[in-house]
PyMOL Python script that loads the backbone (N, CA, C, O; Angstrom):
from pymol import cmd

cmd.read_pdbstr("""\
ATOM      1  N   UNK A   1     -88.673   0.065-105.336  1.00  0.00           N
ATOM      2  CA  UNK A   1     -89.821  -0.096-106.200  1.00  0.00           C
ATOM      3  C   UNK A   1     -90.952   0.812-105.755  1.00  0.00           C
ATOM      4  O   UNK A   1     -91.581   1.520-106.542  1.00  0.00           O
ATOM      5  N   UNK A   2     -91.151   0.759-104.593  1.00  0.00           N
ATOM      6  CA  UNK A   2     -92.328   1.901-104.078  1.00  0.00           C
ATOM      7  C   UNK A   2     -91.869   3.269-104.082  1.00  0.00           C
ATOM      8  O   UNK A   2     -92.778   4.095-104.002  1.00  0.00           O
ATOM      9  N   UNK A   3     -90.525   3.788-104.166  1.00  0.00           N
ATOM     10  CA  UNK A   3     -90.112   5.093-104.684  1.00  0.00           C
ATOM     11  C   UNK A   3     -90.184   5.341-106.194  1.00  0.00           C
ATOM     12  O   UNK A   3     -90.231   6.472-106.678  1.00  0.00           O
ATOM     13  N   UNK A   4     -90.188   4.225-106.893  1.00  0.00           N
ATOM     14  CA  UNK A   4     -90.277   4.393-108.609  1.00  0.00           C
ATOM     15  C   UNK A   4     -92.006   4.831-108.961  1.00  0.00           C
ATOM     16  O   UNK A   4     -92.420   5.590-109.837  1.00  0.00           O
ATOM     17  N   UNK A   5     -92.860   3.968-107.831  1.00  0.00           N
ATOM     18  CA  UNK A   5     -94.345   3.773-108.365  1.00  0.00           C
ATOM     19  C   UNK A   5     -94.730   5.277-107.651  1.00  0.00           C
ATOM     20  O   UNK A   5     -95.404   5.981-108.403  1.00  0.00           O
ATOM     21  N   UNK A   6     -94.401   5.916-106.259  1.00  0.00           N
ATOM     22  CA  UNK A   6     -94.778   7.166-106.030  1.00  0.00           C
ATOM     23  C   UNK A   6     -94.320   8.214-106.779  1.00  0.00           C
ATOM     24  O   UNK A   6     -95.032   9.218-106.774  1.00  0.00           O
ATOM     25  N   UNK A   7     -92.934   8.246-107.662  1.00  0.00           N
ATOM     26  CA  UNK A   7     -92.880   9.195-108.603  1.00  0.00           C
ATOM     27  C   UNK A   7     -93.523   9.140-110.121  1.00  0.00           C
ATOM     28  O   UNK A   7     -93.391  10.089-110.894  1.00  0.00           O
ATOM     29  N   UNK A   8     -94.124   8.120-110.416  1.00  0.00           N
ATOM     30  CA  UNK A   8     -95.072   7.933-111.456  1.00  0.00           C
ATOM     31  C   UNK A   8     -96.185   8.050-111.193  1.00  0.00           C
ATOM     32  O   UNK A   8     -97.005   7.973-112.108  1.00  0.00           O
ATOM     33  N   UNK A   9     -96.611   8.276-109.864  1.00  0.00           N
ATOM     34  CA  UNK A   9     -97.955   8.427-109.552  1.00  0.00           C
ATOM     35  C   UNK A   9     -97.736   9.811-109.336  1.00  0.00           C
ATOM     36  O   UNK A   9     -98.450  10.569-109.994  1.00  0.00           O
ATOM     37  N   UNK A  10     -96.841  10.351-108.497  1.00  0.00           N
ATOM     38  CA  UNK A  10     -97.001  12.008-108.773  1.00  0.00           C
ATOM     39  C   UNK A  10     -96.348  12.479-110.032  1.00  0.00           C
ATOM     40  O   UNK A  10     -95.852  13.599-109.920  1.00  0.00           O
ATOM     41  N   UNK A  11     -96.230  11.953-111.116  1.00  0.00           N
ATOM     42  CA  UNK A  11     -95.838  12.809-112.210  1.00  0.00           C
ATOM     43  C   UNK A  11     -96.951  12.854-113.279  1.00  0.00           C
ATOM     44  O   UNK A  11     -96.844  13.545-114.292  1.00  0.00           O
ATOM     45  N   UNK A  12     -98.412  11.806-112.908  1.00  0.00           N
ATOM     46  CA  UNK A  12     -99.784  11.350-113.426  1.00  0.00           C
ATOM     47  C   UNK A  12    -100.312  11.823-113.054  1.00  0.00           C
ATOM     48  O   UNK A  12    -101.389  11.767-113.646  1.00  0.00           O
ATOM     49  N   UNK A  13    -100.339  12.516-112.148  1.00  0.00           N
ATOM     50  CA  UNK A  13    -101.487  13.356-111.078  1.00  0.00           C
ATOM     51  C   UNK A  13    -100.947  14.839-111.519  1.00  0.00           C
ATOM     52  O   UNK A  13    -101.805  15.676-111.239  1.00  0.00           O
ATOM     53  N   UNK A  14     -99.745  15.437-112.146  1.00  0.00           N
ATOM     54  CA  UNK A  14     -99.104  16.705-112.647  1.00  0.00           C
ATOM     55  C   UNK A  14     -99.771  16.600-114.143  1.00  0.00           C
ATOM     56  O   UNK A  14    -100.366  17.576-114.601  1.00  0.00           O
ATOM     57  N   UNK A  15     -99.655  15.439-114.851  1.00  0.00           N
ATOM     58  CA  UNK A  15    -100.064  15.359-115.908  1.00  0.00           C
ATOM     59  C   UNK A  15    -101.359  15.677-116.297  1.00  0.00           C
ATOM     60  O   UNK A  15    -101.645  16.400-117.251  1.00  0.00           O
ATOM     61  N   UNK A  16    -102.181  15.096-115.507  1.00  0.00           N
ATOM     62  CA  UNK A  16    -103.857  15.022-115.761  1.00  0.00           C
ATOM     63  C   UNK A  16    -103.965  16.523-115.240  1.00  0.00           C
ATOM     64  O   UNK A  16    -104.975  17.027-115.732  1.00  0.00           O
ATOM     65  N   UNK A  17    -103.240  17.469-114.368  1.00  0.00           N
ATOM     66  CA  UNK A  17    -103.599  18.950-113.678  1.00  0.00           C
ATOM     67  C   UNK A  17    -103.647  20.307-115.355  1.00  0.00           C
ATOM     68  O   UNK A  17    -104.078  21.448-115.518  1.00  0.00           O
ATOM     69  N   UNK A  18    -102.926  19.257-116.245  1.00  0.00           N
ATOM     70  CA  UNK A  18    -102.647  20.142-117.287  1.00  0.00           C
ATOM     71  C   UNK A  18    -103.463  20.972-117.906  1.00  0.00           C
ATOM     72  O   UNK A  18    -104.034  20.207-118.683  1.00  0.00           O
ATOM     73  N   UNK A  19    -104.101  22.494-118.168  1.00  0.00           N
ATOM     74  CA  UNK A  19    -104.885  23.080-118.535  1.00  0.00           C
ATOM     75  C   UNK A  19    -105.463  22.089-120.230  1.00  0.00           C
ATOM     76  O   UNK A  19    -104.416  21.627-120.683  1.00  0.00           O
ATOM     77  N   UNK A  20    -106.372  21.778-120.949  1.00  0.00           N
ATOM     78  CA  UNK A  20    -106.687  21.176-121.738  1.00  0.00           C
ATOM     79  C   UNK A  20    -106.798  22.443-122.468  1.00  0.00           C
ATOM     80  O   UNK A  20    -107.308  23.378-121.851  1.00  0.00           O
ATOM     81  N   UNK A  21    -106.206  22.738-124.304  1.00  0.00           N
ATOM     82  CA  UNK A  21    -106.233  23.271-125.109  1.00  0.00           C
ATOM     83  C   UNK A  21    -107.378  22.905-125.992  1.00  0.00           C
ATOM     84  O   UNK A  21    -107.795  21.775-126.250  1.00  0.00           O
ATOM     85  N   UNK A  22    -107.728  23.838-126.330  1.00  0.00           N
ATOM     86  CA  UNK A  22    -108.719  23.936-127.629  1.00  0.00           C
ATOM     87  C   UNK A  22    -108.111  23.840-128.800  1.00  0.00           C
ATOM     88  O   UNK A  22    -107.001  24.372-128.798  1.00  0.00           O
ATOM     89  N   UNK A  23    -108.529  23.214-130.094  1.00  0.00           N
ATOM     90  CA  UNK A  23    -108.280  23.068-131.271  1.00  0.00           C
ATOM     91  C   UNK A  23    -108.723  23.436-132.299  1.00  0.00           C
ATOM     92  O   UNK A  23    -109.613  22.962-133.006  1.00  0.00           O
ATOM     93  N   UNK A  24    -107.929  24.543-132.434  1.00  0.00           N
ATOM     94  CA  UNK A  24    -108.352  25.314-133.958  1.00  0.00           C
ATOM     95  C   UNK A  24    -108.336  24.255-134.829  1.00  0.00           C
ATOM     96  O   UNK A  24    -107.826  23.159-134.593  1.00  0.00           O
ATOM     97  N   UNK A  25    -109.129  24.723-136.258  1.00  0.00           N
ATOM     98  CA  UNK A  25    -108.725  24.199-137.609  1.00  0.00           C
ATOM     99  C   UNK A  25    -107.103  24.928-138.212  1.00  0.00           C
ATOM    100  O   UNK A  25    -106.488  25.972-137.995  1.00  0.00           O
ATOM    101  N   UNK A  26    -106.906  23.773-139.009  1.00  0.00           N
ATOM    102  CA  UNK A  26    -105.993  24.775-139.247  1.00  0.00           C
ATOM    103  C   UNK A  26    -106.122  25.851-140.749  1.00  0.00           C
ATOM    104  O   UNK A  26    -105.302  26.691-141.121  1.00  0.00           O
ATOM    105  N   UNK A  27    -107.659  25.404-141.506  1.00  0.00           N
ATOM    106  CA  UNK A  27    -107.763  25.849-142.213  1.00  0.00           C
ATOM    107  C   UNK A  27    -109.273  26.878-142.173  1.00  0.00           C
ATOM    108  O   UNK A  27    -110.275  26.321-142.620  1.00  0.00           O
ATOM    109  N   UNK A  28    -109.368  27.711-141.878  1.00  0.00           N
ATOM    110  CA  UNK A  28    -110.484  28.522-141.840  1.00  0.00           C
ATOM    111  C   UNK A  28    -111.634  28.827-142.758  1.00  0.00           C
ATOM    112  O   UNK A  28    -111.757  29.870-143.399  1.00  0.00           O
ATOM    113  N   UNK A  29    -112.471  27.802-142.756  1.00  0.00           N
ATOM    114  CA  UNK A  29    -113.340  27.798-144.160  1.00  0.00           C
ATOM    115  C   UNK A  29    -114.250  28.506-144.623  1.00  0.00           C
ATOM    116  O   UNK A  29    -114.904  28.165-145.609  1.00  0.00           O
ATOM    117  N   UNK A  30    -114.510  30.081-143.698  1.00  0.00           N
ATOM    118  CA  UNK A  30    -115.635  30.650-143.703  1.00  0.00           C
ATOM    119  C   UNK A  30    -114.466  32.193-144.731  1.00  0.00           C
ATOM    120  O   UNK A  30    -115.006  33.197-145.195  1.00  0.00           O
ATOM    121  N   UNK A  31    -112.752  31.889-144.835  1.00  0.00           N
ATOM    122  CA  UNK A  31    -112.235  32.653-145.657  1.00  0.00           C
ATOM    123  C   UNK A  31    -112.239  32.187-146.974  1.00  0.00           C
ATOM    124  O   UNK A  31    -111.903  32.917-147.906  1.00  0.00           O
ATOM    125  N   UNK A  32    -112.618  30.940-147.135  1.00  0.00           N
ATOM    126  CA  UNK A  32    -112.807  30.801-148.603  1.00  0.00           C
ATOM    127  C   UNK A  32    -114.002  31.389-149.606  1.00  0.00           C
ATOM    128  O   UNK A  32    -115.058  31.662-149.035  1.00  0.00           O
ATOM    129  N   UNK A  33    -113.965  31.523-150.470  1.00  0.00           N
ATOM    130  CA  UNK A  33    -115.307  31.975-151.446  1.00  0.00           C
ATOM    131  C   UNK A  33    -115.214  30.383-152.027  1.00  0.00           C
ATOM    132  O   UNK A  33    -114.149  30.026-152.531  1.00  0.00           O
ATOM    133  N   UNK A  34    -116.322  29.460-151.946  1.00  0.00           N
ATOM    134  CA  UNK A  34    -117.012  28.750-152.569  1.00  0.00           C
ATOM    135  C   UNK A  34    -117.324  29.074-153.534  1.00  0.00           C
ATOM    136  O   UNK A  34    -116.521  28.533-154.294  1.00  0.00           O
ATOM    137  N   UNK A  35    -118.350  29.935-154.404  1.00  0.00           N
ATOM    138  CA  UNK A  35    -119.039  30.386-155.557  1.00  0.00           C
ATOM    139  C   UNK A  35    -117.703  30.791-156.380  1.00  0.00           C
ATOM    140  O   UNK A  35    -117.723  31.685-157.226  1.00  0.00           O
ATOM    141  N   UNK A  36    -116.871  30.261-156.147  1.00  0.00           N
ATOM    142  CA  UNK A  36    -115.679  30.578-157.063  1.00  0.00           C
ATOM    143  C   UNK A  36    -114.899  29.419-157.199  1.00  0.00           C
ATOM    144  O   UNK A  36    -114.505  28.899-156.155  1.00  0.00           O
ATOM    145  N   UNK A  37    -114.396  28.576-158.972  1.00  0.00           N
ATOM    146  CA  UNK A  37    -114.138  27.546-158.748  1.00  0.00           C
ATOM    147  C   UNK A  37    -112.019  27.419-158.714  1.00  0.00           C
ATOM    148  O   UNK A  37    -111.498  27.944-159.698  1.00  0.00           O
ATOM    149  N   UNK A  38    -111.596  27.149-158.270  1.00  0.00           N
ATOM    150  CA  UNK A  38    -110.607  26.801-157.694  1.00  0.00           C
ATOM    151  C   UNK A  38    -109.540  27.207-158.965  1.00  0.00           C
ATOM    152  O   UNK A  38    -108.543  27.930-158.991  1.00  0.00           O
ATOM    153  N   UNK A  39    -110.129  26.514-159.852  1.00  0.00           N
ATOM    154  CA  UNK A  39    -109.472  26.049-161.684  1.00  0.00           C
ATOM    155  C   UNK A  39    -109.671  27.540-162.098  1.00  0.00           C
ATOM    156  O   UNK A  39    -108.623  28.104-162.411  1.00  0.00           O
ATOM    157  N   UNK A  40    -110.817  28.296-162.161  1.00  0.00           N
ATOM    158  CA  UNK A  40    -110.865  29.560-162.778  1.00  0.00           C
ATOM    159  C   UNK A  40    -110.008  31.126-162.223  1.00  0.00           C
ATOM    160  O   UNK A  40    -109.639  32.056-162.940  1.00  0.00           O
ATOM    161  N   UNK A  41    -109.867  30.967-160.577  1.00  0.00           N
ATOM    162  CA  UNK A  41    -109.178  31.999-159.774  1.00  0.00           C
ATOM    163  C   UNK A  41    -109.155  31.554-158.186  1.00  0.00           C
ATOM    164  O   UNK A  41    -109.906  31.705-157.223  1.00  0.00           O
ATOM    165  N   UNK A  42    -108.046  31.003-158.406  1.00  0.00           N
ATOM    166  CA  UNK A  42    -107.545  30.172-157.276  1.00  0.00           C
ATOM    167  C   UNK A  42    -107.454  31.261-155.772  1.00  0.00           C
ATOM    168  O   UNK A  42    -107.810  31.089-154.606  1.00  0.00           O
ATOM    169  N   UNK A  43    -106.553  32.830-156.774  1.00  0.00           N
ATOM    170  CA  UNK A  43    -106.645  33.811-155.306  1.00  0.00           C
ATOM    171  C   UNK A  43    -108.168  34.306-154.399  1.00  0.00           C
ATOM    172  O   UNK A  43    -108.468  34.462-153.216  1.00  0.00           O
ATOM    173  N   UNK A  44    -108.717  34.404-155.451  1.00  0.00           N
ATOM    174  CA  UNK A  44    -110.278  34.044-154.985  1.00  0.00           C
ATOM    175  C   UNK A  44    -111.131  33.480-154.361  1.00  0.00           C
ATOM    176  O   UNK A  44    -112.055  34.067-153.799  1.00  0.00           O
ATOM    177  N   UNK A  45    -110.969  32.349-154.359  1.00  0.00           N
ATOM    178  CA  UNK A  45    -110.922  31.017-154.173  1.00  0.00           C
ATOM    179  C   UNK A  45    -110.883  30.920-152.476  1.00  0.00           C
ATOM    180  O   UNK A  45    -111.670  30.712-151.552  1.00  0.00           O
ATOM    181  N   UNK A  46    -109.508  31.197-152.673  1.00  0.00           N
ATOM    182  CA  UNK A  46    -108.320  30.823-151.272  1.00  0.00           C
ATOM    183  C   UNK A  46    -108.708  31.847-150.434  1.00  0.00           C
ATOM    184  O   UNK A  46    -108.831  31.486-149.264  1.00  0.00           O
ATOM    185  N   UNK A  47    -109.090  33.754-150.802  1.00  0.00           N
ATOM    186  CA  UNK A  47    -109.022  34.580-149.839  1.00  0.00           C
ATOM    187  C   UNK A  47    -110.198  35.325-150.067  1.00  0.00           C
ATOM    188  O   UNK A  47    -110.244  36.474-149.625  1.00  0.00           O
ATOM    189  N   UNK A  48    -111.528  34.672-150.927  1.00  0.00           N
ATOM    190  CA  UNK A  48    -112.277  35.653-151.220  1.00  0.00           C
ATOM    191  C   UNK A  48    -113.210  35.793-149.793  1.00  0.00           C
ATOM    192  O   UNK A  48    -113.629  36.922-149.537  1.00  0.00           O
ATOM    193  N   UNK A  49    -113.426  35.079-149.196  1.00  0.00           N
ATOM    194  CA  UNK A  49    -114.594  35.047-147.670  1.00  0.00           C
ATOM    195  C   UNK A  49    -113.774  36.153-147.336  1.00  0.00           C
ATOM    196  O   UNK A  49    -114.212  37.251-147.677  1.00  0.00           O
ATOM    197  N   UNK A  50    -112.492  36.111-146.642  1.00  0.00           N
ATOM    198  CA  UNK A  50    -111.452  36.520-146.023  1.00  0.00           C
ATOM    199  C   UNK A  50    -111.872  38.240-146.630  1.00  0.00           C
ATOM    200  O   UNK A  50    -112.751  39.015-146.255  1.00  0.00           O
ATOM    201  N   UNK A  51    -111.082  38.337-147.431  1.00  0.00           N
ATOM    202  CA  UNK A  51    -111.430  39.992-148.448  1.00  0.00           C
ATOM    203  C   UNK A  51    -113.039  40.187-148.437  1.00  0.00           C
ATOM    204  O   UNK A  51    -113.247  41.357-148.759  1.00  0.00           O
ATOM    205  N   UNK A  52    -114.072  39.615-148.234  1.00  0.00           N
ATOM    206  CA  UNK A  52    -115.087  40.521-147.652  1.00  0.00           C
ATOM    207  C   UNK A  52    -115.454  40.999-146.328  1.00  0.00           C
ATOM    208  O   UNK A  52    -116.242  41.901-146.043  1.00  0.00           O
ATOM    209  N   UNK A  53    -114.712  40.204-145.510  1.00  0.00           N
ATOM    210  CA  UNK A  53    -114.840  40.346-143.792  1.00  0.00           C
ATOM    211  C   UNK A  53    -113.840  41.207-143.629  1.00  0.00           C
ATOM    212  O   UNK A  53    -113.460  41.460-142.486  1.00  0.00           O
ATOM    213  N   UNK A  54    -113.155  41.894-144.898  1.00  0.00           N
ATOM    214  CA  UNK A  54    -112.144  42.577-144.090  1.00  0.00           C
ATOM    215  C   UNK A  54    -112.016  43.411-145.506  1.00  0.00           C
ATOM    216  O   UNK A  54    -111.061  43.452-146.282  1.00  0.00           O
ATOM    217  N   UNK A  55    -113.168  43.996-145.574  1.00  0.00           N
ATOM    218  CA  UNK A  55    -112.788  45.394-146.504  1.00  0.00           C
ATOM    219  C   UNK A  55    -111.692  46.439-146.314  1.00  0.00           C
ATOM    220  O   UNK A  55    -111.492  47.073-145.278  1.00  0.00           O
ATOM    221  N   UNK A  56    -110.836  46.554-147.745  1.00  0.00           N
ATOM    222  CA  UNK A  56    -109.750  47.399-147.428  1.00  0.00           C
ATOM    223  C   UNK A  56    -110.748  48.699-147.347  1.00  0.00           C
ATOM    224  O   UNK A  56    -111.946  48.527-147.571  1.00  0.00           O
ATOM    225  N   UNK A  57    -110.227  50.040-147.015  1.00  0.00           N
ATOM    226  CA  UNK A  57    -110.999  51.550-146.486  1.00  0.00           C
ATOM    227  C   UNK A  57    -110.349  52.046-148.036  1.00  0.00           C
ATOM    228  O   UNK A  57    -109.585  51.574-148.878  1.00  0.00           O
ATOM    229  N   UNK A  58    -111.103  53.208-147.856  1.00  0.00           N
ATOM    230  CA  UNK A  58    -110.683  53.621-149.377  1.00  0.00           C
ATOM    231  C   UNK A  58    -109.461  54.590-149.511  1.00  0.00           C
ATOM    232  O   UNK A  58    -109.020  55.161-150.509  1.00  0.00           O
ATOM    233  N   UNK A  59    -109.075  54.603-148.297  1.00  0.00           N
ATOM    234  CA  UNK A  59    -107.585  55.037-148.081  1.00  0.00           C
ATOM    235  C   UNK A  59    -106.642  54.254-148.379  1.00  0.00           C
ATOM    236  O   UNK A  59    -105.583  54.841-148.602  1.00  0.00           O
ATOM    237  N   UNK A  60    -106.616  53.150-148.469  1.00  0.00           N
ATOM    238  CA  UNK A  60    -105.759  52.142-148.103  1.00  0.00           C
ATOM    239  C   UNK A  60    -105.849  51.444-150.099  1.00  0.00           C
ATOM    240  O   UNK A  60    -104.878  50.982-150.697  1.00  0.00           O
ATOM    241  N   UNK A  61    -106.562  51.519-150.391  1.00  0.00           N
ATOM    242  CA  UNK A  61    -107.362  50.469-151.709  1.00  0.00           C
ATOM    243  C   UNK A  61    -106.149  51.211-152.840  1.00  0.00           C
ATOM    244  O   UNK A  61    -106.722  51.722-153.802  1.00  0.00           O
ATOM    245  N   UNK A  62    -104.674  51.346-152.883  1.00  0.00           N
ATOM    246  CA  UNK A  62    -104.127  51.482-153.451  1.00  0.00           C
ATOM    247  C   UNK A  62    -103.016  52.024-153.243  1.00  0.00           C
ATOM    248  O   UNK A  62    -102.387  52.837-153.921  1.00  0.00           O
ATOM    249  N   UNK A  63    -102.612  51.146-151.478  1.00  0.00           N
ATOM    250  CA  UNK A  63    -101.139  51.176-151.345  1.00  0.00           C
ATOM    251  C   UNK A  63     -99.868  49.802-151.822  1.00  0.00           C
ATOM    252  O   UNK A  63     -99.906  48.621-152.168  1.00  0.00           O
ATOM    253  N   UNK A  64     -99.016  50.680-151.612  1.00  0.00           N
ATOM    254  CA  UNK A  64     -98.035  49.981-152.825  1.00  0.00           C
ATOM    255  C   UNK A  64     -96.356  50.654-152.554  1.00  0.00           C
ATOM    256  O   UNK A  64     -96.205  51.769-152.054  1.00  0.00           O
ATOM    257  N   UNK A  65     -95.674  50.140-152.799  1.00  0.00           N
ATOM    258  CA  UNK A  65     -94.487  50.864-152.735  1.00  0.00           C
ATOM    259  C   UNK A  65     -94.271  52.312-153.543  1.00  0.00           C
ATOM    260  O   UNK A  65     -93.770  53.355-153.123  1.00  0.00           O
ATOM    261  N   UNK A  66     -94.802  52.011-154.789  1.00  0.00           N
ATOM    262  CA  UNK A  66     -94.621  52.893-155.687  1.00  0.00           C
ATOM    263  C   UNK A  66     -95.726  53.926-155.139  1.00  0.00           C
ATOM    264  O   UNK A  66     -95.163  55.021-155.149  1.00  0.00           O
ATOM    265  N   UNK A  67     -96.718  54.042-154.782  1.00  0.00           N
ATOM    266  CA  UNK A  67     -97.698  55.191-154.336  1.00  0.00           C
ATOM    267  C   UNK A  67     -96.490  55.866-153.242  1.00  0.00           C
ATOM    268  O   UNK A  67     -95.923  56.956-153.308  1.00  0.00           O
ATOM    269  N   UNK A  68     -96.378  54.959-152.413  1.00  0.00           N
ATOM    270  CA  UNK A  68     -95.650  55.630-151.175  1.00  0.00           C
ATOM    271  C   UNK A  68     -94.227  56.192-151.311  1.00  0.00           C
ATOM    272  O   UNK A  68     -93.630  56.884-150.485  1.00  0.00           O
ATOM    273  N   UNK A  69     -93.686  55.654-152.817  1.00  0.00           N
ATOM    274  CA  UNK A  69     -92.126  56.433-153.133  1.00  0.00           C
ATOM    275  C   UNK A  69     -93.106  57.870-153.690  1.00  0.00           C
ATOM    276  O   UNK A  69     -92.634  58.843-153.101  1.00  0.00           O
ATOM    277  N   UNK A  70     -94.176  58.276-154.522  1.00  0.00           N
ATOM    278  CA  UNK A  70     -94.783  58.904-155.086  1.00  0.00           C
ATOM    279  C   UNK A  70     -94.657  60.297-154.113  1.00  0.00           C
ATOM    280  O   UNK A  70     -93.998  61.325-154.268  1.00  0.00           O
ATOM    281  N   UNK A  71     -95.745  59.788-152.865  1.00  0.00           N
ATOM    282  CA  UNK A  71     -95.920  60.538-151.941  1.00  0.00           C
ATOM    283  C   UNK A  71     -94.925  61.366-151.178  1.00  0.00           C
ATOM    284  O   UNK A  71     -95.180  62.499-150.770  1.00  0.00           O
ATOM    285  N   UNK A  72     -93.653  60.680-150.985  1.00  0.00           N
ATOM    286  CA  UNK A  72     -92.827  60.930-150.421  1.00  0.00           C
ATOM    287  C   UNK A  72     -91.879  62.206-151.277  1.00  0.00           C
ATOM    288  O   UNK A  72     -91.330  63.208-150.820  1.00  0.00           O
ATOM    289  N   UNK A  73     -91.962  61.703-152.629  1.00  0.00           N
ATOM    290  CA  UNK A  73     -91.089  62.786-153.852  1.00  0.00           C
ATOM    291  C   UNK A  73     -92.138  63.888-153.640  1.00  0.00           C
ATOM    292  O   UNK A  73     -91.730  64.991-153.274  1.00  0.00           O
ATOM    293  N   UNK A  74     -93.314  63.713-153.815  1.00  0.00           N
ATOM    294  CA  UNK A  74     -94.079  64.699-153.654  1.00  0.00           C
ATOM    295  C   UNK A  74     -94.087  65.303-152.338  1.00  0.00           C
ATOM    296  O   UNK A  74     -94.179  66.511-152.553  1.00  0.00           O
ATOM    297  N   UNK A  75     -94.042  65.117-151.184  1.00  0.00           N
ATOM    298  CA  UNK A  75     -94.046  66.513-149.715  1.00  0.00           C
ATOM    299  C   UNK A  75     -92.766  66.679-149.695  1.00  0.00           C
ATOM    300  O   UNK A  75     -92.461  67.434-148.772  1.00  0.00           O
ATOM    301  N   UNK A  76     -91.443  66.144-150.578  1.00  0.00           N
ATOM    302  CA  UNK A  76     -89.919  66.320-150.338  1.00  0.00           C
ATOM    303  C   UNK A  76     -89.956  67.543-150.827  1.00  0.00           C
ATOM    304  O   UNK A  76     -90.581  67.819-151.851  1.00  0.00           O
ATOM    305  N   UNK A  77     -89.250  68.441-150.097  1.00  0.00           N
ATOM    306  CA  UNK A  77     -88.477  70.055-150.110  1.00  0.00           C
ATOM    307  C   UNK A  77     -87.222  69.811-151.612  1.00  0.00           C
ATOM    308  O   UNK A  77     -86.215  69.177-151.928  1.00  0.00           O
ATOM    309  N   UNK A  78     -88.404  71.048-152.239  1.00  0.00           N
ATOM    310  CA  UNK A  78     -87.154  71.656-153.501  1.00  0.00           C
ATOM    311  C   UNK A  78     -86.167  72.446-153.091  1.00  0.00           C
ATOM    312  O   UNK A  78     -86.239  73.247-152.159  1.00  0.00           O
ATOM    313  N   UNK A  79     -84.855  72.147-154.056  1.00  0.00           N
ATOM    314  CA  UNK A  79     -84.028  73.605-153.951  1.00  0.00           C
ATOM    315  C   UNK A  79     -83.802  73.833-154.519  1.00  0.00           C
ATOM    316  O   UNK A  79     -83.181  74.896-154.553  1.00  0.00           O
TER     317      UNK A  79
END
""", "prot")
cmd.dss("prot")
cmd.show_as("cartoon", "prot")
cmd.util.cbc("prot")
cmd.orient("prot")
């Protein structure tokens, strides 16, 4: 019995040593756009905060598969 209570006492004393985690949200509310109602444009809605903290560059503001098959036919060698 006193070998059962010293391995529960050192496996409580390992326990409590445990680094304590922080807790995200899991929903990030400063990516939503508020001023946009849910019913009218939901993608909006859901990613508009998000899409201003993270402006696409004006390089980028119209990639796509099809631009990039475009590009590619275009620097490809004629014969």
């Amino acid at each position: 019995m006193k070998k059962a209570t010293m391995i529960m006492l050192a496996l409580t004393a390992l326990a409590a040593c445990q680094p304590k985690t922080e807790k995200m949200p899991a929903i990030d509310m400063t990516d939503l756009d508020l001023t946009v109602a849910p019913g009218d444009d939901f993608y909006r809605y859901a990613n508009g905060g998000w899409m201003q903290k993270n402006p696409l560059k004006p390089e980028y503001a119209r990639f796509a598969r099809a631009a990039r098959s475009a590009a590619e036919a275009a620097s490809a060698p004629t014969s």
